[in-house]
N, CA, C and O of each residue as an XYZ file, in Angstrom:
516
protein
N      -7.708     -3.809      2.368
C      -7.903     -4.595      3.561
C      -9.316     -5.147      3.548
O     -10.325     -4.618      3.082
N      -9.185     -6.301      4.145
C     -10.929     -6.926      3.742
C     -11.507     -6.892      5.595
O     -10.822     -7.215      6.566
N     -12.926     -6.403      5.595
C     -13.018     -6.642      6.650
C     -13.580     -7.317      7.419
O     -14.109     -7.850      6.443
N     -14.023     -7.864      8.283
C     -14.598     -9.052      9.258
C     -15.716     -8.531      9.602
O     -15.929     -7.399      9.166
N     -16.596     -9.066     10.332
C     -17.888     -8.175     10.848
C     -17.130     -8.118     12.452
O     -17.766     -7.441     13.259
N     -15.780     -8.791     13.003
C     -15.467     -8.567     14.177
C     -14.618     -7.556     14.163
O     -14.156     -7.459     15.300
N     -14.281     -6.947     13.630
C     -13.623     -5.714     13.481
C     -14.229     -4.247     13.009
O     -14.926     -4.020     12.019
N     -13.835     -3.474     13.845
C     -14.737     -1.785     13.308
C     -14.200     -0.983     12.350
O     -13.199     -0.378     12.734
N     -14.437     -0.839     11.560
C     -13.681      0.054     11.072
C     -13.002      1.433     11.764
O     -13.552      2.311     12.428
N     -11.408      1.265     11.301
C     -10.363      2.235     11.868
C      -9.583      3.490     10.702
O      -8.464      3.582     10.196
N     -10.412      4.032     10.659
C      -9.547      4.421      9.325
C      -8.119      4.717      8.902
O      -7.684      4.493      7.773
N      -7.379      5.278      9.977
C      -5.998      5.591     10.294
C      -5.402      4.192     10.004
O      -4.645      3.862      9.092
N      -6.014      3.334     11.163
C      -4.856      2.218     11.122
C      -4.988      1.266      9.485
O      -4.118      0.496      9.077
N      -6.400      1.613      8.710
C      -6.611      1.148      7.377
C      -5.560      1.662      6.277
O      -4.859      1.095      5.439
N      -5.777      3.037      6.677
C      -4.515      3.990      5.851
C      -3.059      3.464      6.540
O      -2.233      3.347      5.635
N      -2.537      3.140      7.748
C      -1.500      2.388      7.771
C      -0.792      1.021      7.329
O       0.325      0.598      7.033
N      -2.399      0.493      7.492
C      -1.985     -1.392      6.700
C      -1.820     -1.183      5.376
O      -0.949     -1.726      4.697
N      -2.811     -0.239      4.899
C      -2.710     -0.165      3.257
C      -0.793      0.222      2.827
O      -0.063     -0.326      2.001
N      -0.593      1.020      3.504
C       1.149      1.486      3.449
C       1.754      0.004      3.421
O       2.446     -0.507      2.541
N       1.361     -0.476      4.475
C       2.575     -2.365      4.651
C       2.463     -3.108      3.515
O       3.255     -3.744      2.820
N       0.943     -2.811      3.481
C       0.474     -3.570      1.825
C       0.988     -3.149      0.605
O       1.421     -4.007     -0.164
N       1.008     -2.275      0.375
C       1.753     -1.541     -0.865
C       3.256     -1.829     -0.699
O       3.907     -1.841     -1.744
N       4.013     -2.101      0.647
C       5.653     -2.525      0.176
C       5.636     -4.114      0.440
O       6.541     -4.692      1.042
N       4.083     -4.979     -0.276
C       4.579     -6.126     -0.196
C       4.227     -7.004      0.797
O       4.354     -8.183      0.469
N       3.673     -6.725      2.335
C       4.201     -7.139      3.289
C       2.717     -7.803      3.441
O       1.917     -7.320      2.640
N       2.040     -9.074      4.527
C       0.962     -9.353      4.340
C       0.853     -9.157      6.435
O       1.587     -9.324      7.409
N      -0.479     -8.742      6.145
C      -0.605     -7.855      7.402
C      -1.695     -8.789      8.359
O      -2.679     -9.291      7.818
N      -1.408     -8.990      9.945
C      -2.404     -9.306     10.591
C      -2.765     -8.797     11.762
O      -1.838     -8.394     12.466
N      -4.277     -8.661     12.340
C      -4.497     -8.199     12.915
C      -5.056     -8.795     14.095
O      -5.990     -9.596     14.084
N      -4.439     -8.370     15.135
C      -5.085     -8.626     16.344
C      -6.286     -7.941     17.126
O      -6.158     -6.770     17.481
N      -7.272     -8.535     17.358
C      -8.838     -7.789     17.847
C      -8.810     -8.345     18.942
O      -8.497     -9.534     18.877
N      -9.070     -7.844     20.206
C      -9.892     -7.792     21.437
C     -11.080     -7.058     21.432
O     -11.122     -5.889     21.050
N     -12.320     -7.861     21.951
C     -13.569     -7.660     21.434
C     -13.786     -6.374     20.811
O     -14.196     -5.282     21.204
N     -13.397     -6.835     19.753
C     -13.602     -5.966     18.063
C     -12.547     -4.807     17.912
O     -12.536     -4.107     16.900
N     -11.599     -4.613     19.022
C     -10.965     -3.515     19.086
C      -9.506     -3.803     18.620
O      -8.684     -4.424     19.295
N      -9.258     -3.209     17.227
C      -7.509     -3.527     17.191
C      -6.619     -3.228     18.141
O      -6.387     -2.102     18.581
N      -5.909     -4.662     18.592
C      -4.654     -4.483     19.481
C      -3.309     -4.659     19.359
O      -2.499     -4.501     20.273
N      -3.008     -5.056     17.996
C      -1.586     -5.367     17.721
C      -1.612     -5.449     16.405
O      -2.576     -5.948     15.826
N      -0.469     -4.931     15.716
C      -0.346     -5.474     14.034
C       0.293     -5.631     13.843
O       1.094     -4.775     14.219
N       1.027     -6.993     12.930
C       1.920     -7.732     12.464
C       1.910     -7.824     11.082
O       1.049     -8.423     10.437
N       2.996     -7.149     10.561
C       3.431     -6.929      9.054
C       4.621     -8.536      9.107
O       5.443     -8.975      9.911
N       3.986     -9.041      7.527
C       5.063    -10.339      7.587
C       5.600    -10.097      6.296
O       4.851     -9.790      5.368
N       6.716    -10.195      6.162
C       7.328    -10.550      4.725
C       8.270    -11.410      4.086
O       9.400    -11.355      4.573
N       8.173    -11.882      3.504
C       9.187    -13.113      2.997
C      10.367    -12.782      2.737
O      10.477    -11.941      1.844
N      11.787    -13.347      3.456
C      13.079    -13.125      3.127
C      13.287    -13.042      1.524
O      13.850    -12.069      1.021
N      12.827    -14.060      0.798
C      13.046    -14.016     -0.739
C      11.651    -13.844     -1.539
O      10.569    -13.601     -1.004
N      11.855    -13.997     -2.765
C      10.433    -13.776     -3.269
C      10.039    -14.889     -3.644
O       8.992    -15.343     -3.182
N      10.857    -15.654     -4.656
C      10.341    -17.213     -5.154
C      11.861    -18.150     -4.948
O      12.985    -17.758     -4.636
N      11.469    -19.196     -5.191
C      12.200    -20.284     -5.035
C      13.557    -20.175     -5.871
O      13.123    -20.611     -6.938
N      14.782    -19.918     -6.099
C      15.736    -19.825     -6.914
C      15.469    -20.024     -8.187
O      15.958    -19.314     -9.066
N      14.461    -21.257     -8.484
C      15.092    -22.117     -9.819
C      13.154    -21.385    -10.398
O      12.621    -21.811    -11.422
N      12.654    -20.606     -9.735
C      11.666    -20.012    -10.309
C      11.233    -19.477    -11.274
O      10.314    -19.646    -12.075
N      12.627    -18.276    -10.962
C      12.633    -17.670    -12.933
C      13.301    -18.158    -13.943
O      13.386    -17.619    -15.047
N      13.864    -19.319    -13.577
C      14.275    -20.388    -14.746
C      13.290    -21.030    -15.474
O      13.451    -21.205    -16.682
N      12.154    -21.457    -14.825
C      11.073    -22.510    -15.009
C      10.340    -21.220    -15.629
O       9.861    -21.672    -16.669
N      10.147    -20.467    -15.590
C       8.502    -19.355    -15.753
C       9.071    -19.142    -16.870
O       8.329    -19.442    -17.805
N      10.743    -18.492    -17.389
C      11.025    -17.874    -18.938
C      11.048    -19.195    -19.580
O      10.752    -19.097    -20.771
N      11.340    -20.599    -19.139
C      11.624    -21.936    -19.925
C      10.421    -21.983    -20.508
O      10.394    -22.019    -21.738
N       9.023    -21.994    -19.664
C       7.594    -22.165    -19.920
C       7.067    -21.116    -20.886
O       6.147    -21.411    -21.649
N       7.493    -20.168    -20.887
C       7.173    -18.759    -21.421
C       7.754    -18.647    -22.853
O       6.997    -18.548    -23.819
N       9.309    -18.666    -23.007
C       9.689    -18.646    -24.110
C      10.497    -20.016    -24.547
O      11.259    -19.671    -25.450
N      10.637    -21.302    -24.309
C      10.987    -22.293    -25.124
C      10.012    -23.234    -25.535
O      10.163    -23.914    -26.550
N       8.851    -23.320    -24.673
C       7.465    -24.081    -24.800
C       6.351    -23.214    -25.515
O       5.552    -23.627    -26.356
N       6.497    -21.473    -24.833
C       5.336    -20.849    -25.101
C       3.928    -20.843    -24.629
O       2.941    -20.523    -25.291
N       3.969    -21.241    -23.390
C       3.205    -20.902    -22.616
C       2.617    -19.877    -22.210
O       3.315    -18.866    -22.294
N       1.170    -19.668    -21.622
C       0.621    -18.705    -20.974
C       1.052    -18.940    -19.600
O       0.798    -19.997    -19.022
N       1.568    -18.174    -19.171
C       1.979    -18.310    -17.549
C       1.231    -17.562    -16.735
O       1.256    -16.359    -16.997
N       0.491    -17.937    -15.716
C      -0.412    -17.245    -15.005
C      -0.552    -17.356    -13.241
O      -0.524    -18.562    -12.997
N      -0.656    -16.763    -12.255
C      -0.381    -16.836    -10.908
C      -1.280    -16.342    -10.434
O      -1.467    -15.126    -10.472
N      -2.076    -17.204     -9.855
C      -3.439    -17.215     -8.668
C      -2.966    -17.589     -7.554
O      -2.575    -18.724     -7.282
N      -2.980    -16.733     -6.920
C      -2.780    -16.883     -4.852
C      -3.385    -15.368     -3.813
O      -3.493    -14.147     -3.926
N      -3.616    -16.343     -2.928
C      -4.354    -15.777     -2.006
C      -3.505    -14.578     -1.808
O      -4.310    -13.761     -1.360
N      -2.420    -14.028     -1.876
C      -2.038    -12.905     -1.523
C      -2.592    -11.626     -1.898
O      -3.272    -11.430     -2.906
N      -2.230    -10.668     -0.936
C      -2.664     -9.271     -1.644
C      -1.937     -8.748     -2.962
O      -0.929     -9.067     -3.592
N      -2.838     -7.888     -3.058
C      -2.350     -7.137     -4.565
C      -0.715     -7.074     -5.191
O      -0.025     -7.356     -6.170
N      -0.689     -6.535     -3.950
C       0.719     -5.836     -3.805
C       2.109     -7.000     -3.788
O       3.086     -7.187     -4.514
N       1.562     -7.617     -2.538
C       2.782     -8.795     -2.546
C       2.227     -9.259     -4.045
O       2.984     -8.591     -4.748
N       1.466     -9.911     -4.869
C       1.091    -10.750     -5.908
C       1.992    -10.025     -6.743
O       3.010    -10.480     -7.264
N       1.676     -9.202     -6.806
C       2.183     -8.180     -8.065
C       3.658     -8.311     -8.166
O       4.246     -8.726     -9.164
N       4.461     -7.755     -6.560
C       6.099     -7.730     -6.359
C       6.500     -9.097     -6.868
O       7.535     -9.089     -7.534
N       5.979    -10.133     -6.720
C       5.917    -11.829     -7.261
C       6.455    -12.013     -8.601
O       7.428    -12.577     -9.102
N       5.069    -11.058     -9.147
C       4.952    -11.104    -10.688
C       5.636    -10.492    -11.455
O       5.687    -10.909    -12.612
N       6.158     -9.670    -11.200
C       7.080     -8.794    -11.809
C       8.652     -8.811    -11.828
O       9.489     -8.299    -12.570
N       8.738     -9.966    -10.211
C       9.889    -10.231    -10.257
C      10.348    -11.845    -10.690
O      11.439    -12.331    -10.396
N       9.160    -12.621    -11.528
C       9.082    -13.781    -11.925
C       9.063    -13.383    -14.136
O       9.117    -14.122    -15.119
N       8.946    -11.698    -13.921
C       8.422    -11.697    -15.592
C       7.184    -12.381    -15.843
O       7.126    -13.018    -16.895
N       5.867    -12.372    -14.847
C       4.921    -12.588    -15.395
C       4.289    -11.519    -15.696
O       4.690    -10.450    -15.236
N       3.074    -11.573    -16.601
C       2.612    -10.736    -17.386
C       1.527    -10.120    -15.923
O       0.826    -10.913    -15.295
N       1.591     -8.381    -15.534
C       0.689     -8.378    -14.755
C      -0.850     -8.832    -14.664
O      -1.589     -8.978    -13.690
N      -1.072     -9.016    -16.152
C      -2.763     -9.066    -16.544
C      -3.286    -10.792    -16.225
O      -4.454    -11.179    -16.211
N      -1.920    -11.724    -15.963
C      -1.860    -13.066    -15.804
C      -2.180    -13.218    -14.081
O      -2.487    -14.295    -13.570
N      -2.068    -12.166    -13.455
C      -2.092    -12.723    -11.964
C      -3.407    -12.135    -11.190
O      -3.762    -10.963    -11.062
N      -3.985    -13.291    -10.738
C      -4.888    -12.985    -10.052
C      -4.932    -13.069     -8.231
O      -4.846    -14.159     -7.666
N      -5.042    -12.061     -7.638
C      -4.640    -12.436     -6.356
C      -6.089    -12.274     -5.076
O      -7.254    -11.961     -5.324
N      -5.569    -12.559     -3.946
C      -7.042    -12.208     -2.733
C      -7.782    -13.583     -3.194
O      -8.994    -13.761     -3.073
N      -6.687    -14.716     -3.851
C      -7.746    -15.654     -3.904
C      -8.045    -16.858     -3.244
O      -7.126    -17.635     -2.988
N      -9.409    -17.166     -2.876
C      -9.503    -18.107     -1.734
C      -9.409    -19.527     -2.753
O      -8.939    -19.315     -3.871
N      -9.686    -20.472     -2.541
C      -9.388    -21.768     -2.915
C     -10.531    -21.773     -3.741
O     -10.244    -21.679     -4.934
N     -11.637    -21.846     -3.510
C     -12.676    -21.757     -5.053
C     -12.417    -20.622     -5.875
O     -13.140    -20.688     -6.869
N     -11.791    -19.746     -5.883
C     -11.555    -18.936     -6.601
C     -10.695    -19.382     -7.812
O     -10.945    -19.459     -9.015
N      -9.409    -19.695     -6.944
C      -8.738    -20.520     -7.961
C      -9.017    -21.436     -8.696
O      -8.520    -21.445     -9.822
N     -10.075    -22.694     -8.196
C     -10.661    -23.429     -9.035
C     -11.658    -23.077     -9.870
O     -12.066    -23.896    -10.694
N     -12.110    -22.016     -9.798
C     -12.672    -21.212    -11.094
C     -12.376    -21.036    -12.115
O     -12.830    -21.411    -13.196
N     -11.002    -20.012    -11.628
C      -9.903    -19.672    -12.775
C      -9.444    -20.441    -13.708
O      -9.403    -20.357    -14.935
N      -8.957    -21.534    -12.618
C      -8.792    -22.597    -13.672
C      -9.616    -23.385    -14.483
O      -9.116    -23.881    -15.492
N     -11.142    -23.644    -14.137
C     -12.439    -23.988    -14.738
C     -12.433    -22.476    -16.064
O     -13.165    -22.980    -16.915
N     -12.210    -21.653    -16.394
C     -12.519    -20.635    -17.148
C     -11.467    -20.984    -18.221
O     -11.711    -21.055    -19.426
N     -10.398    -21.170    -17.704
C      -9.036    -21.483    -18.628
C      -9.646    -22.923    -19.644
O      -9.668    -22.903    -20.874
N     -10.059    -23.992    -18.865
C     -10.274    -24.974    -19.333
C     -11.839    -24.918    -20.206
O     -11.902    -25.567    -21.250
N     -12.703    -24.367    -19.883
C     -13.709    -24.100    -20.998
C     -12.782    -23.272    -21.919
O     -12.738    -24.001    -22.910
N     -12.258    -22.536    -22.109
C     -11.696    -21.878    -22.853
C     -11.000    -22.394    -23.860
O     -10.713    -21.694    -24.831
N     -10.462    -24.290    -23.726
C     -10.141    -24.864    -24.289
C      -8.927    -25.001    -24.271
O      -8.310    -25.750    -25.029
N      -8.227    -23.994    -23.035
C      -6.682    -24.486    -22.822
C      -6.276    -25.426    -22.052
O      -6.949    -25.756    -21.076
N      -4.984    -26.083    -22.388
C      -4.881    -27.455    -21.819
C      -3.827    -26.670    -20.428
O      -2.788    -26.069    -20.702
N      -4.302    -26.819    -19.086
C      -4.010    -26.277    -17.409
C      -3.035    -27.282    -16.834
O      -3.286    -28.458    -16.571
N      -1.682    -26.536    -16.649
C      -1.088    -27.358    -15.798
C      -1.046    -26.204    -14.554
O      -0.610    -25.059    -14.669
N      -1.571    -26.768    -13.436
C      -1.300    -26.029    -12.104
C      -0.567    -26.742    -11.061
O      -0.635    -27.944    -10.804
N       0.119    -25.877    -10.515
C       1.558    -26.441     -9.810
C       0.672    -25.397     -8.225
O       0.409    -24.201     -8.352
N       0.369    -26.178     -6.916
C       0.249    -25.641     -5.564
C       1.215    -26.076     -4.959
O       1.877    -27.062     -5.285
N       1.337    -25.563     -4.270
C       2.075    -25.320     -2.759
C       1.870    -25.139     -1.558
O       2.719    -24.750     -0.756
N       0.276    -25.503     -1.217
C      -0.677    -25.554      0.169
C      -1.754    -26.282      0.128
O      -2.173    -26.940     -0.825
N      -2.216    -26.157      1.203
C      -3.441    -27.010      1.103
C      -4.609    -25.971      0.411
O      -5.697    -26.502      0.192
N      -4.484    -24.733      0.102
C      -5.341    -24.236      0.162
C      -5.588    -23.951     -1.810
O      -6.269    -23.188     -2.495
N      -4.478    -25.189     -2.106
C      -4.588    -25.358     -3.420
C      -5.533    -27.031     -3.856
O      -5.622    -27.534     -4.976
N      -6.008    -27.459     -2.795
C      -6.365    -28.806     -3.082
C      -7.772    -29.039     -3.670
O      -8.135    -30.118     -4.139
N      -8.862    -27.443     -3.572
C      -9.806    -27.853     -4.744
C      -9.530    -27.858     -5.708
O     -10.358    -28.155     -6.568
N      -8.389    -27.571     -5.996
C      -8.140    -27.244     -8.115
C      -6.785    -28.671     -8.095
O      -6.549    -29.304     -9.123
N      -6.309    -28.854     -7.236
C      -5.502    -29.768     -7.802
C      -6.488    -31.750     -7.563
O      -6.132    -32.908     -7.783
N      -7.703    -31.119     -7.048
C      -8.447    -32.687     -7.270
C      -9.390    -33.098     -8.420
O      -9.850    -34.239     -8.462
């Protein structure tokens, strides 16, 4: 759990989000001046788009691609993603904010690999400009 300077640390309810987090779920919190008042576990009906793990093994084994997944999610959801897409765990990087990702992908590309990145938010629009 990352924390705010408007929030106190709770340890119980830390040891509880961490539980939501570990089955996946992405957690928010409600503060009244600084004091947790409500928590909302969210989770996605499906994991990826149907035609997902078609595209990731097509890229993977008929092209031969490095397949790799940067998103802001937590560990946990990233991971349940990745594992249920057959990406390689060591390929996914998650907790990432939007320069982060455009890093990643700046590291790939000194590296001399040629980057195709595919977003799905706005919060993909420093790396896709």
């Amino acid at each position: 759990m990352k924390h705010f300077e408007v929030l106190k640390p709770y340890p119980e309810l830390e040891k509880n989000i961490g539980y939501l987090e570990e089955e996946g779920k992405t957690v928010v919190i409600l503060a009244i001046d600084n004091i947790p008042n409500t928590v909302i576990s969210l989770e996605e009906t499906h994991l990826s788009k149907p035609e997902a793990s078609f595209v990731v093994n097509y890229l993977q084994t008929t092209i031969g691609m490095k397949v790799c997944m940067i998103t802001g999610d937590n560990k946990h959801s990233a991971l349940k993603v990745a594992k249920h897409l057959n990406i390689p765990l060591e390929n996914v990087t998650y907790q990432a904010y939007p320069e982060t990702k455009k890093e990643v992908v700046e590291k790939y590309q000194k590296e001399g690999r040629k980057v195709l990145f595919v977003g799905d938010g706005i919060n993909d629009s420093p790396v896709l400009a």
